[in-house]
PDB file of N, CA, C, O and CB in Angstrom:
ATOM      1  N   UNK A   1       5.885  12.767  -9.373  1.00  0.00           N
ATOM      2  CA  UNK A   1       5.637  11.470  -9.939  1.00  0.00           C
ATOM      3  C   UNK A   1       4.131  11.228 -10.004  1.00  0.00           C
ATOM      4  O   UNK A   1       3.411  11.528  -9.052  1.00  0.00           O
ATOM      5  CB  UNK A   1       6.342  10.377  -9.121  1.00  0.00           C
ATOM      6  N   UNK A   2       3.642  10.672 -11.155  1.00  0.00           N
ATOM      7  CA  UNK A   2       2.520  10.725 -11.151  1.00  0.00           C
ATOM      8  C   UNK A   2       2.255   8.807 -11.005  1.00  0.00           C
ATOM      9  O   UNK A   2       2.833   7.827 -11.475  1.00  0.00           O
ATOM     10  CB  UNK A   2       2.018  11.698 -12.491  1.00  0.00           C
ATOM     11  N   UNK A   3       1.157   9.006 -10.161  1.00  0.00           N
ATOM     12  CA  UNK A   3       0.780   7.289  -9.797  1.00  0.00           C
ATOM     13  C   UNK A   3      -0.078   6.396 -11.268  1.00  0.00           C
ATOM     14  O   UNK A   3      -1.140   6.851 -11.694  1.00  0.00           O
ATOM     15  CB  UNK A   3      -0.632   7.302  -8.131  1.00  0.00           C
ATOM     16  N   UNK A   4       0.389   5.469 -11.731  1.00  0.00           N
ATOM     17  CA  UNK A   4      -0.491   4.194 -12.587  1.00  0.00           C
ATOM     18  C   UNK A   4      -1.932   3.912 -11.793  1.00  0.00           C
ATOM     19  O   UNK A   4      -3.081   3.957 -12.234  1.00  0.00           O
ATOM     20  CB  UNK A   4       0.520   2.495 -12.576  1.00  0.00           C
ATOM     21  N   UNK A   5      -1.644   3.733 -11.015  1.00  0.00           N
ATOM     22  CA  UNK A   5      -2.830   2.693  -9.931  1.00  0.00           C
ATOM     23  C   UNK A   5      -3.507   4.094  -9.535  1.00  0.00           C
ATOM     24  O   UNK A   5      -2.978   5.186  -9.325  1.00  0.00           O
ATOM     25  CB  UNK A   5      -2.013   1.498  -8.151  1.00  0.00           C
ATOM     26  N   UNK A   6      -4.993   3.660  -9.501  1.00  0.00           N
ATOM     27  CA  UNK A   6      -6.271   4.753  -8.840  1.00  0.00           C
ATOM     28  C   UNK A   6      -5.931   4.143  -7.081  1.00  0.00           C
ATOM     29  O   UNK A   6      -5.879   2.992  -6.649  1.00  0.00           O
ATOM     30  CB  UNK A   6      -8.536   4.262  -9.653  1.00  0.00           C
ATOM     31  N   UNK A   7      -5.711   5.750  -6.248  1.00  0.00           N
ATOM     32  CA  UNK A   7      -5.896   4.977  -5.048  1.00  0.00           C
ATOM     33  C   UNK A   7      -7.231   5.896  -4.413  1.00  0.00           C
ATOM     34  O   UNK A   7      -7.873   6.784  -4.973  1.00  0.00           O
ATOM     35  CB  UNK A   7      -4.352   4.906  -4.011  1.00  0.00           C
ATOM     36  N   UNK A   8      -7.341   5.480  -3.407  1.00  0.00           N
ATOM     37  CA  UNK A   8      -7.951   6.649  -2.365  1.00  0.00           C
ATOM     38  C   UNK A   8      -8.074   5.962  -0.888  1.00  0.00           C
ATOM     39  O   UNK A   8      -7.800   4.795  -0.612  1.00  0.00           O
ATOM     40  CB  UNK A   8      -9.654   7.235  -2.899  1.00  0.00           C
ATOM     41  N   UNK A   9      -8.579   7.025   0.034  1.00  0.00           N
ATOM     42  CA  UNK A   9      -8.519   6.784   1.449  1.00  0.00           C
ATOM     43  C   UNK A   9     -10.044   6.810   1.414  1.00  0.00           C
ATOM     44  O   UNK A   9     -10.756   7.469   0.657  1.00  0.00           O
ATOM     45  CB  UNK A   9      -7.645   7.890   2.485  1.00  0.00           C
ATOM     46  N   UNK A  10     -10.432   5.903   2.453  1.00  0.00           N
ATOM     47  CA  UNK A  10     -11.735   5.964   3.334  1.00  0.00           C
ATOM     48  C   UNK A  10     -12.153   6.919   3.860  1.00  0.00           C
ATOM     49  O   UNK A  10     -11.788   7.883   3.186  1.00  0.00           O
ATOM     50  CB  UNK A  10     -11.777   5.297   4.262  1.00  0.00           C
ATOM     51  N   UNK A  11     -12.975   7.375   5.066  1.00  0.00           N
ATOM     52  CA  UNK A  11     -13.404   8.026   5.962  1.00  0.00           C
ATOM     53  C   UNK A  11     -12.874   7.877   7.290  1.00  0.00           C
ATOM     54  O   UNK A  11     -12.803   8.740   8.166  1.00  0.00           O
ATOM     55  CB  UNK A  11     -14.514   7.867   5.916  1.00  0.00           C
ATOM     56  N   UNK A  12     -12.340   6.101   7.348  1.00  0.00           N
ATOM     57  CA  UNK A  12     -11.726   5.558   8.079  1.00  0.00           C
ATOM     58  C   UNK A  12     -10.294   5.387   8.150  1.00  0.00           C
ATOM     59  O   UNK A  12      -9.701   4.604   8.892  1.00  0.00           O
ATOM     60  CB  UNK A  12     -12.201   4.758   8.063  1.00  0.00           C
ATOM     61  N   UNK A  13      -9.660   6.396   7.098  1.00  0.00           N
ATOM     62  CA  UNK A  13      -8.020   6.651   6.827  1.00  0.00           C
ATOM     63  C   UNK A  13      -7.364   5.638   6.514  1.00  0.00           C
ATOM     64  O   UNK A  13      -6.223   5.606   6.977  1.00  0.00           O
ATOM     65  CB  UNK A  13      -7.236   7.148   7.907  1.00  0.00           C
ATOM     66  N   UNK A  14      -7.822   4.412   5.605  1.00  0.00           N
ATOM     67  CA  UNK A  14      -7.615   3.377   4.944  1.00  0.00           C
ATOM     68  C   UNK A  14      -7.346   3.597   3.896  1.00  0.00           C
ATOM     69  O   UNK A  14      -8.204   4.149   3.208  1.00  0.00           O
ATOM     70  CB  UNK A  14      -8.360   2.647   4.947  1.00  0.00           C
ATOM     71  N   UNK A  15      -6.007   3.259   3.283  1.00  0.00           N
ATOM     72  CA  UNK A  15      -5.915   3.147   2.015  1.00  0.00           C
ATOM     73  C   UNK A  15      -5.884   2.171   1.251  1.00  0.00           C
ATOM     74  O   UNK A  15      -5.368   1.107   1.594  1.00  0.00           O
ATOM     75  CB  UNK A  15      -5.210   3.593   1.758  1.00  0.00           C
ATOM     76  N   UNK A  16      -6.594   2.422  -0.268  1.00  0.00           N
ATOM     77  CA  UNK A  16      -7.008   1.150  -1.135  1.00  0.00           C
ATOM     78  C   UNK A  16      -6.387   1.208  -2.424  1.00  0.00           C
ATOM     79  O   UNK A  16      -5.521   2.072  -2.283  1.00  0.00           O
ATOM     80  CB  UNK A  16      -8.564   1.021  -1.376  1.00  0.00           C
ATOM     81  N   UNK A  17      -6.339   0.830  -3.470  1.00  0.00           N
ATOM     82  CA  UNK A  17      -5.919   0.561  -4.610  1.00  0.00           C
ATOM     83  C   UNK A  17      -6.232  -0.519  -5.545  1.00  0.00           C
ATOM     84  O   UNK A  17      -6.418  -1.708  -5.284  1.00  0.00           O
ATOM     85  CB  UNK A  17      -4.940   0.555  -4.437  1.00  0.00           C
ATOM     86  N   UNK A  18      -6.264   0.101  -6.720  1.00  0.00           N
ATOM     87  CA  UNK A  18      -6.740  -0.900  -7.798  1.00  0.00           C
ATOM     88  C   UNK A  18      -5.095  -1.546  -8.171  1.00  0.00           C
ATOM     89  O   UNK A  18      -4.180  -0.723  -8.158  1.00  0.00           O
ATOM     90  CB  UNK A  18      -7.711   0.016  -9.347  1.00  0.00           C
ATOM     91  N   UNK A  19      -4.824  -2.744  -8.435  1.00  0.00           N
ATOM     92  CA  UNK A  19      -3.613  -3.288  -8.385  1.00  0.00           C
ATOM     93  C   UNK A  19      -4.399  -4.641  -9.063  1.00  0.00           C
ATOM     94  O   UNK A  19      -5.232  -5.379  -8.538  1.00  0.00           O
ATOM     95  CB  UNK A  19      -2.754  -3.322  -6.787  1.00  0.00           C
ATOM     96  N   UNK A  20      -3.752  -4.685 -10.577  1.00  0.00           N
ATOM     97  CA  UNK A  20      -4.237  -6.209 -11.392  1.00  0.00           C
ATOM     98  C   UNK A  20      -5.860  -6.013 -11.734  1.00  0.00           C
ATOM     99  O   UNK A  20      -6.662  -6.929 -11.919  1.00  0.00           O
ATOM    100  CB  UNK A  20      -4.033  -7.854 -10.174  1.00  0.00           C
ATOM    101  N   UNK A  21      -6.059  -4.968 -11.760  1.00  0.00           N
ATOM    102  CA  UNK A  21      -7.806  -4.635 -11.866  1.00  0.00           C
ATOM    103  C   UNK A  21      -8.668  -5.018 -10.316  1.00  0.00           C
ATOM    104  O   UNK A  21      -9.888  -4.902 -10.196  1.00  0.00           O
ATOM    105  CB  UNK A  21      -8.609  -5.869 -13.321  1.00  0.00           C
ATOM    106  N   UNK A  22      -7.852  -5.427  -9.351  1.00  0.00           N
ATOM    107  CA  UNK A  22      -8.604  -6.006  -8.055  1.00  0.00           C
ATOM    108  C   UNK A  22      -8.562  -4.688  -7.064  1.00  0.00           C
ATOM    109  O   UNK A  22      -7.784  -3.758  -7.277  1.00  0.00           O
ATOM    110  CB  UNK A  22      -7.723  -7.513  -7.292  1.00  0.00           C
ATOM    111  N   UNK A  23      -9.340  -4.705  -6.132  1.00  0.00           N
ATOM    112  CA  UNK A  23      -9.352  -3.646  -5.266  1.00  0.00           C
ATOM    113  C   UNK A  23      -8.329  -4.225  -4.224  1.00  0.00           C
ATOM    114  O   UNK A  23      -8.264  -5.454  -4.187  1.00  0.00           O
ATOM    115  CB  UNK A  23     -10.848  -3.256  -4.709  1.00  0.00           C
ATOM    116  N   UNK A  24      -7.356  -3.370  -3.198  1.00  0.00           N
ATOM    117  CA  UNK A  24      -6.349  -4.013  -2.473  1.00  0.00           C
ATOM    118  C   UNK A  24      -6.408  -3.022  -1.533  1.00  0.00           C
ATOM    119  O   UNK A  24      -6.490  -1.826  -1.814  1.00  0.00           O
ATOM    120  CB  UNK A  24      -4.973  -4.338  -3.129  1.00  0.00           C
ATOM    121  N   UNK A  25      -6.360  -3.570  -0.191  1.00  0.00           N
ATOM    122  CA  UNK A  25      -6.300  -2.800   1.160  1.00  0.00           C
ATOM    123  C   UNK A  25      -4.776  -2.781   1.139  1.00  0.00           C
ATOM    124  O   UNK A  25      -4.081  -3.797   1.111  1.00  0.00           O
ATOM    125  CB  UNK A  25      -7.065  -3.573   2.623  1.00  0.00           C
ATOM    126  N   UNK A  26      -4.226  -1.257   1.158  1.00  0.00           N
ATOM    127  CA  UNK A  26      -2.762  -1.051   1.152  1.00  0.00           C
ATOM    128  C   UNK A  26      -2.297  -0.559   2.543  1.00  0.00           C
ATOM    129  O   UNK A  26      -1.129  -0.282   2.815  1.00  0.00           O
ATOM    130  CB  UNK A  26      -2.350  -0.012   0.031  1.00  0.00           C
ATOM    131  N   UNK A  27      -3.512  -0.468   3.529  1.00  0.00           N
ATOM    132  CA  UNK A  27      -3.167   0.271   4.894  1.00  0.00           C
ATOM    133  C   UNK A  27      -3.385   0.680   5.142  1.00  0.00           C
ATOM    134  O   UNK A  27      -4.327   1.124   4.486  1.00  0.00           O
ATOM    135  CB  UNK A  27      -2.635   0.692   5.360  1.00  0.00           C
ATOM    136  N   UNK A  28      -3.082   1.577   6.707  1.00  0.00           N
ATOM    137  CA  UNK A  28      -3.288   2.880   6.985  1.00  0.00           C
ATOM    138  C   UNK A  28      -2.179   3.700   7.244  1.00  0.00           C
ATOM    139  O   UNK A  28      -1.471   4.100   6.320  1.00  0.00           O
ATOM    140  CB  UNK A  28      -4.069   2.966   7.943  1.00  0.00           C
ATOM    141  N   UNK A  29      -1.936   4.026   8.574  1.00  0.00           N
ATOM    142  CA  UNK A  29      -1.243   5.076   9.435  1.00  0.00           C
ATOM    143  C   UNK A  29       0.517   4.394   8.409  1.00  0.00           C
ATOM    144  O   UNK A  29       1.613   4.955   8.384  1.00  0.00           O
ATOM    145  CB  UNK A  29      -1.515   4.745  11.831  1.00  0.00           C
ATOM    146  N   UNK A  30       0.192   3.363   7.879  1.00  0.00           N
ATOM    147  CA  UNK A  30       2.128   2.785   7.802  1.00  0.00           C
ATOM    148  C   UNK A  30       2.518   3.232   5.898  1.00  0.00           C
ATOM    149  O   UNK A  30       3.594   3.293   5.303  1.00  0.00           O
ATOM    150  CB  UNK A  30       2.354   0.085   8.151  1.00  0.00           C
ATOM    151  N   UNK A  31       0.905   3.498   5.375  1.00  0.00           N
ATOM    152  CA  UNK A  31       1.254   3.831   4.167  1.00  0.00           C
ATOM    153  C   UNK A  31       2.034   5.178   3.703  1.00  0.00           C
ATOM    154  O   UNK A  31       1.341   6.181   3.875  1.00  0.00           O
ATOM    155  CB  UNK A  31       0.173   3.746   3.609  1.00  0.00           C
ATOM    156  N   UNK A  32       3.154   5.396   3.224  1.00  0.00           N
ATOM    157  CA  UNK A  32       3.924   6.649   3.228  1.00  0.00           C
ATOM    158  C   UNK A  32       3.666   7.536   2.269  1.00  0.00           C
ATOM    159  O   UNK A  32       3.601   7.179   1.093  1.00  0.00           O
ATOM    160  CB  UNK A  32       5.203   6.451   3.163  1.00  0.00           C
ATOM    161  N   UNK A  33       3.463   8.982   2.703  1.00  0.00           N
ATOM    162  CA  UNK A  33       2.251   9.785   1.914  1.00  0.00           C
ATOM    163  C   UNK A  33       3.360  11.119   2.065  1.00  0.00           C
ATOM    164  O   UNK A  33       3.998  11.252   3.110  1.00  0.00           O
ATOM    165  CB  UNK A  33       0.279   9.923   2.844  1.00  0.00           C
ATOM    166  N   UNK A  34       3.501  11.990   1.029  1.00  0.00           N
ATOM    167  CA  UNK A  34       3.057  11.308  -0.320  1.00  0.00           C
ATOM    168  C   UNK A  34       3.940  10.148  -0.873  1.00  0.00           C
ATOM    169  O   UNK A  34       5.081  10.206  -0.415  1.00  0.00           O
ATOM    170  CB  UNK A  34       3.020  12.384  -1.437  1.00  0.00           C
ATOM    171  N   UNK A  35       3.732   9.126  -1.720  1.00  0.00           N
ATOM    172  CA  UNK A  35       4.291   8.365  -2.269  1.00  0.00           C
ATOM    173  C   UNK A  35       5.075   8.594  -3.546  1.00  0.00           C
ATOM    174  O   UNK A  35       4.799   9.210  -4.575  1.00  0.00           O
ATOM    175  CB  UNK A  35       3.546   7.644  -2.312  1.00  0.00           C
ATOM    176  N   UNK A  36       6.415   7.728  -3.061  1.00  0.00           N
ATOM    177  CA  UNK A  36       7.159   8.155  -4.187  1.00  0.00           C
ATOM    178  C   UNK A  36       8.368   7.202  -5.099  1.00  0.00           C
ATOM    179  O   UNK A  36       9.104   6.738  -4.228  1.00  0.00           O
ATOM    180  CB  UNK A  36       7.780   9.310  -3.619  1.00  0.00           C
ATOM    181  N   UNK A  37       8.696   6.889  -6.014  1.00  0.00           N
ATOM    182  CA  UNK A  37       9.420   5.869  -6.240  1.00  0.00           C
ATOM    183  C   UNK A  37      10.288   5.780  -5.331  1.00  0.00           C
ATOM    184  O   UNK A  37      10.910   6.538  -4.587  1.00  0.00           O
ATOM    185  CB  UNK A  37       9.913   5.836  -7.338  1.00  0.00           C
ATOM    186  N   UNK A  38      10.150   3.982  -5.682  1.00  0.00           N
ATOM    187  CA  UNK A  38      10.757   3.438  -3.938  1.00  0.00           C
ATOM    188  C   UNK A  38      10.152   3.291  -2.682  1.00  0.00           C
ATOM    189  O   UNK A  38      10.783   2.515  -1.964  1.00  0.00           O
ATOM    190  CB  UNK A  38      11.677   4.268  -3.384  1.00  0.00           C
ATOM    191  N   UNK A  39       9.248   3.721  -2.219  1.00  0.00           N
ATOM    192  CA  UNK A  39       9.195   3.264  -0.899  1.00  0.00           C
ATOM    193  C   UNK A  39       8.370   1.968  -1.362  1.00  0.00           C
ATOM    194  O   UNK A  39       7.833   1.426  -2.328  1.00  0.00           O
ATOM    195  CB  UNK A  39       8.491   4.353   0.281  1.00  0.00           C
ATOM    196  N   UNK A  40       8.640   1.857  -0.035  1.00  0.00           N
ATOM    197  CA  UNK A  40       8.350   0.449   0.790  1.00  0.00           C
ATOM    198  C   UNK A  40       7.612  -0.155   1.504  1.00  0.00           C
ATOM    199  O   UNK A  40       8.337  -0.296   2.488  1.00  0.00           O
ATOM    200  CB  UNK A  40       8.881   0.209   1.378  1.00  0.00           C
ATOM    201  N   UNK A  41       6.235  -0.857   1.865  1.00  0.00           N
ATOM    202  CA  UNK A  41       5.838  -0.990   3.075  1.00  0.00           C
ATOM    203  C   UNK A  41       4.801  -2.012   3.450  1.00  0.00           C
ATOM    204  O   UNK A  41       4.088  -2.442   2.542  1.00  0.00           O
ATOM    205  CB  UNK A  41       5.481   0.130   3.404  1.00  0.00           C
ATOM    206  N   UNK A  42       4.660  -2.376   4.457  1.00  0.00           N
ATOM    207  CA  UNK A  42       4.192  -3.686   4.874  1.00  0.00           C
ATOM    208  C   UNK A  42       3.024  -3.300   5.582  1.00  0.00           C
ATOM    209  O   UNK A  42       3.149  -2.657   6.625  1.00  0.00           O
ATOM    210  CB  UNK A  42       5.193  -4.548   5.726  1.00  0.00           C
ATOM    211  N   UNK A  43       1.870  -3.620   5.133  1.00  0.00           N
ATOM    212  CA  UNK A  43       0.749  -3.286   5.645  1.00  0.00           C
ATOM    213  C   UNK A  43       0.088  -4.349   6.856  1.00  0.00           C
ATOM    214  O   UNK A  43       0.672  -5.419   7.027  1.00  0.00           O
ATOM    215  CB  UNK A  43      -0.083  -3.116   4.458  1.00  0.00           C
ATOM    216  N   UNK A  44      -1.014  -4.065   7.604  1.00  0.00           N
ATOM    217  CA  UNK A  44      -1.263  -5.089   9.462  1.00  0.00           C
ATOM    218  C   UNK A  44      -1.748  -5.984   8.648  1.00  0.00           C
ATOM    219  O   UNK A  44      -2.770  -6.341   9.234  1.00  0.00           O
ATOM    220  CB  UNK A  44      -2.597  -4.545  11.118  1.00  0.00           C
ATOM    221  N   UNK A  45      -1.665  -6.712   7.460  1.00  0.00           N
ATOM    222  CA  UNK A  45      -2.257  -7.974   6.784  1.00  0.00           C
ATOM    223  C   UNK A  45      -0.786  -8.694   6.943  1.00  0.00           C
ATOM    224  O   UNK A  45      -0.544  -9.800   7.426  1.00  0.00           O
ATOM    225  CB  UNK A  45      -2.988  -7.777   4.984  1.00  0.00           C
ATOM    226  N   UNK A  46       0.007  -7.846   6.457  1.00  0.00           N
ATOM    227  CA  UNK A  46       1.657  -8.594   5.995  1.00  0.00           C
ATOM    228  C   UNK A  46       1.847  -8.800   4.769  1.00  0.00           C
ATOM    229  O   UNK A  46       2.544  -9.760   4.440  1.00  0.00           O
ATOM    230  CB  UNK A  46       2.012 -10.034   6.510  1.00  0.00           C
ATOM    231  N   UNK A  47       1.145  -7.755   3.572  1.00  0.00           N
ATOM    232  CA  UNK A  47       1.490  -7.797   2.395  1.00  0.00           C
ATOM    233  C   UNK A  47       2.266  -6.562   2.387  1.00  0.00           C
ATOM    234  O   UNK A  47       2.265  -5.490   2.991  1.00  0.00           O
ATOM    235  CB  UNK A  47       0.420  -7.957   1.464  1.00  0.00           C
ATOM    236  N   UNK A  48       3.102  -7.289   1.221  1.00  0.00           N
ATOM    237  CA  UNK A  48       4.584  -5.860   0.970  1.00  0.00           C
ATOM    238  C   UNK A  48       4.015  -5.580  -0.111  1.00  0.00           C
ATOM    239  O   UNK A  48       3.383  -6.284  -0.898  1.00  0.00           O
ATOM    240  CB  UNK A  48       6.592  -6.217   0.695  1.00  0.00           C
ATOM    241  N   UNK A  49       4.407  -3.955  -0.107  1.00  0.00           N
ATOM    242  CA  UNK A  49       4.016  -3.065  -1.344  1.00  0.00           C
ATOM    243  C   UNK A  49       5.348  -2.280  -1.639  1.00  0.00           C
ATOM    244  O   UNK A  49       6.104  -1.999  -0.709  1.00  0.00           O
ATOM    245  CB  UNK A  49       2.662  -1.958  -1.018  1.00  0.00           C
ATOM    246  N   UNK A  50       5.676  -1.871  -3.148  1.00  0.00           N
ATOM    247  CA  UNK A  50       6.411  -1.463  -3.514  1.00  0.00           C
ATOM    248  C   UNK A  50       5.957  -0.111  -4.525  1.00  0.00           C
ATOM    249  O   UNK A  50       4.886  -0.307  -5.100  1.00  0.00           O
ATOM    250  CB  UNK A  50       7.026  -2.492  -3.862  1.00  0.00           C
ATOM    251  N   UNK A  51       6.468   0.928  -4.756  1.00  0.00           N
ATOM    252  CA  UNK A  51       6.163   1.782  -5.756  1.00  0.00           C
ATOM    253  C   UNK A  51       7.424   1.860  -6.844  1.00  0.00           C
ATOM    254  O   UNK A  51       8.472   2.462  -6.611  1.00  0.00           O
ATOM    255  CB  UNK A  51       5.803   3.154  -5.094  1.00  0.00           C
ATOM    256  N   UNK A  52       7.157   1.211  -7.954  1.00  0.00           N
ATOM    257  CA  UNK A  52       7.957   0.485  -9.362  1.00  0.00           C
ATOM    258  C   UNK A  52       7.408   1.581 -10.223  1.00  0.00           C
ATOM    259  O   UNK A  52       6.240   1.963 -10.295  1.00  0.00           O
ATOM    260  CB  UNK A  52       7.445  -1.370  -9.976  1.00  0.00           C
ATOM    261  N   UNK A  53       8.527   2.041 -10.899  1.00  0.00           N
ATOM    262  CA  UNK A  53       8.231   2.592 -12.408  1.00  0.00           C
ATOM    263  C   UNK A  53       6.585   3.198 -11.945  1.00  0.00           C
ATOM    264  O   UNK A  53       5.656   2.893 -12.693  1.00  0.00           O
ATOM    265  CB  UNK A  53       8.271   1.050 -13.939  1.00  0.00           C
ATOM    266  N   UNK A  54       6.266   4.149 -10.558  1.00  0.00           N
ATOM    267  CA  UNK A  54       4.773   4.946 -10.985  1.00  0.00           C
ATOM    268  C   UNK A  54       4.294   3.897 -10.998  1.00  0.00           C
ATOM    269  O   UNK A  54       4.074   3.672 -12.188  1.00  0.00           O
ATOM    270  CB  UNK A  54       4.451   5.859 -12.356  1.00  0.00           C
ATOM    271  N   UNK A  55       3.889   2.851 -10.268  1.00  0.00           N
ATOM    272  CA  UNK A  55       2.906   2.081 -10.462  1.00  0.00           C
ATOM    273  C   UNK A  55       3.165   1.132  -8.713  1.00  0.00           C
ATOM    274  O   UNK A  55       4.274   0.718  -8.376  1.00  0.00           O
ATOM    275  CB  UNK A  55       3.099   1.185 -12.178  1.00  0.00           C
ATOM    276  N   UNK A  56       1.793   0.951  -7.770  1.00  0.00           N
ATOM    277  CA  UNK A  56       1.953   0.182  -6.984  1.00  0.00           C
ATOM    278  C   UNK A  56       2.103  -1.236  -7.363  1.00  0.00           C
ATOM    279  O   UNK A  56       1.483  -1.726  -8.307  1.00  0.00           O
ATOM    280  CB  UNK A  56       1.143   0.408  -6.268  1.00  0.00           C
ATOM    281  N   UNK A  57       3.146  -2.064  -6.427  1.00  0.00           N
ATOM    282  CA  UNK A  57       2.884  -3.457  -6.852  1.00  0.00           C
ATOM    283  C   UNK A  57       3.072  -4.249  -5.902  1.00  0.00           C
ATOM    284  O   UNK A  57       3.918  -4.193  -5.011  1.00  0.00           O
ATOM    285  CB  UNK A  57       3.601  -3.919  -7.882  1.00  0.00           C
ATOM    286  N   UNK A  58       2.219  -5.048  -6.105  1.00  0.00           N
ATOM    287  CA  UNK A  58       1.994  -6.152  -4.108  1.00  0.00           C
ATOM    288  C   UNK A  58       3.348  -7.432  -4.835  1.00  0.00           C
ATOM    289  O   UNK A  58       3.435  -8.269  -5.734  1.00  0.00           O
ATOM    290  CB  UNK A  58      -0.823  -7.567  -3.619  1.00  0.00           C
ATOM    291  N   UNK A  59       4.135  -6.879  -3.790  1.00  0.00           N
ATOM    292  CA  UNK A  59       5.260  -7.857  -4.053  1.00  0.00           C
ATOM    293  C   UNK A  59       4.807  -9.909  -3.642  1.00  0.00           C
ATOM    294  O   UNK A  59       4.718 -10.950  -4.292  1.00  0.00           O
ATOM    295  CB  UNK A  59       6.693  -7.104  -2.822  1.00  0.00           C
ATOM    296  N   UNK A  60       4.647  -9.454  -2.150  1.00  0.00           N
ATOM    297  CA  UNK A  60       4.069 -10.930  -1.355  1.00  0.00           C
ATOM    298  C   UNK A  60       3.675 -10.548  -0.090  1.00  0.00           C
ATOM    299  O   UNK A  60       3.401  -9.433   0.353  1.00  0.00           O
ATOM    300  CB  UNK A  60       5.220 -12.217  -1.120  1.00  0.00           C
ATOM    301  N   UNK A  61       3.687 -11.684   0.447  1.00  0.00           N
ATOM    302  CA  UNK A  61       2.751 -11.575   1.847  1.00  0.00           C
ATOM    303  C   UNK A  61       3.834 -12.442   2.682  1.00  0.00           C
ATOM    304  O   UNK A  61       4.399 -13.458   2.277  1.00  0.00           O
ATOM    305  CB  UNK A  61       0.873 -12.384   1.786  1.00  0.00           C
ATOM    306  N   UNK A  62       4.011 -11.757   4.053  1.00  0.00           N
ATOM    307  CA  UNK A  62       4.844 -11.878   5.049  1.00  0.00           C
ATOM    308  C   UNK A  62       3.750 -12.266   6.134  1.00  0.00           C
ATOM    309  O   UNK A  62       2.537 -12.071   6.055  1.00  0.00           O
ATOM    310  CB  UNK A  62       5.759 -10.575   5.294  1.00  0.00           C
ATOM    311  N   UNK A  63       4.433 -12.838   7.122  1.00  0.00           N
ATOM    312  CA  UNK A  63       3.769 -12.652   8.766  1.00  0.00           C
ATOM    313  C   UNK A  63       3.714 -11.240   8.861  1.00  0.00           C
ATOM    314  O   UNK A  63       4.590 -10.435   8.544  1.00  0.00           O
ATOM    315  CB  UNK A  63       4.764 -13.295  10.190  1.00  0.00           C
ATOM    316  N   UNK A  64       2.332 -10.978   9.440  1.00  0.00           N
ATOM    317  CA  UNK A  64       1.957  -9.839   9.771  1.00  0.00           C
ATOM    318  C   UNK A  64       2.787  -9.289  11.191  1.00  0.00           C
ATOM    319  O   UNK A  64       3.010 -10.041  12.140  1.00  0.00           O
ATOM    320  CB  UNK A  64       0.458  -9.960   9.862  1.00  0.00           C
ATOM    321  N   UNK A  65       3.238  -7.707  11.152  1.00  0.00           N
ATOM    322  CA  UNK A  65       4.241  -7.277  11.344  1.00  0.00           C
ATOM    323  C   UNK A  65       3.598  -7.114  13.327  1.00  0.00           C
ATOM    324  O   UNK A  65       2.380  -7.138  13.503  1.00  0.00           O
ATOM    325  CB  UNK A  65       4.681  -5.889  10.124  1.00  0.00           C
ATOM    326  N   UNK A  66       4.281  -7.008  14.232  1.00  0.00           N
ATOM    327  CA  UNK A  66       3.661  -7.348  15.582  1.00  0.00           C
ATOM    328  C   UNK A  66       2.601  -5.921  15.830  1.00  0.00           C
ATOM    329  O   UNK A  66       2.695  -4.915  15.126  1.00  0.00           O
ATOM    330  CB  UNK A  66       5.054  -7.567  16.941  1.00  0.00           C
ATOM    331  N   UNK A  67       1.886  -6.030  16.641  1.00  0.00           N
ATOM    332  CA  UNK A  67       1.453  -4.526  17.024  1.00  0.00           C
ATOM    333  C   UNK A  67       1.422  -4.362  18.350  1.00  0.00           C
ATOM    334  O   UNK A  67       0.934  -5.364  18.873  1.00  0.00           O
ATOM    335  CB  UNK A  67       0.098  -4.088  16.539  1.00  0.00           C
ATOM    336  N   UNK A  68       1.763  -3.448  19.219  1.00  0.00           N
ATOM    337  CA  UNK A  68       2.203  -2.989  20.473  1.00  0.00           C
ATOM    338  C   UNK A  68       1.183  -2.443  20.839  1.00  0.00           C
ATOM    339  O   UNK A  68       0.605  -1.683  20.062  1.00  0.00           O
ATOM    340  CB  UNK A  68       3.307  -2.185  20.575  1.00  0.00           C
ATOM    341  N   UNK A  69       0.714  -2.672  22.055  1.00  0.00           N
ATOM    342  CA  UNK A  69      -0.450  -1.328  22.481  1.00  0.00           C
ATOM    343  C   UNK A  69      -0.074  -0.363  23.636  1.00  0.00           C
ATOM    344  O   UNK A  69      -0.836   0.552  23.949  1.00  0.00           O
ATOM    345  CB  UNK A  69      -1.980  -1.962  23.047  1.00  0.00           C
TER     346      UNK A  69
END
């Protein structure tokens, strides 16, 4: 499957994306690689992302998901 949206990772293993022409923090360690129609996932902001028809799309924004140490 080939991706719509330009992404890439940091140095800092962050992933980003152009989504609506805006730049969008999609995550890190929770983003699922490789990506493929269908998945799913909720990034430590609490925005949901979806992969539609080859193309990322920020569904909405949830309470950010707990983190355990």
């Amino acid at each position: 499957m080939e991706l719509k949206n330009r992404i890439w990772m940091t140095g800092s293993l962050e992933w980003f994306a152009y989504i609506g022409g805006e730049e969008v923090y999609l995550g890190q360690r929770e983003v699922p690689y490789p990506l493929e129609e269908g998945d799913r996932w909720i990034n430590q902001l609490g925005d949901v992302f979806e992969v539609r028809n080859g193309e990322i799309i920020l569904l909405e924004r949830v309470a950010p998901p707990e983190r355990h140490w």
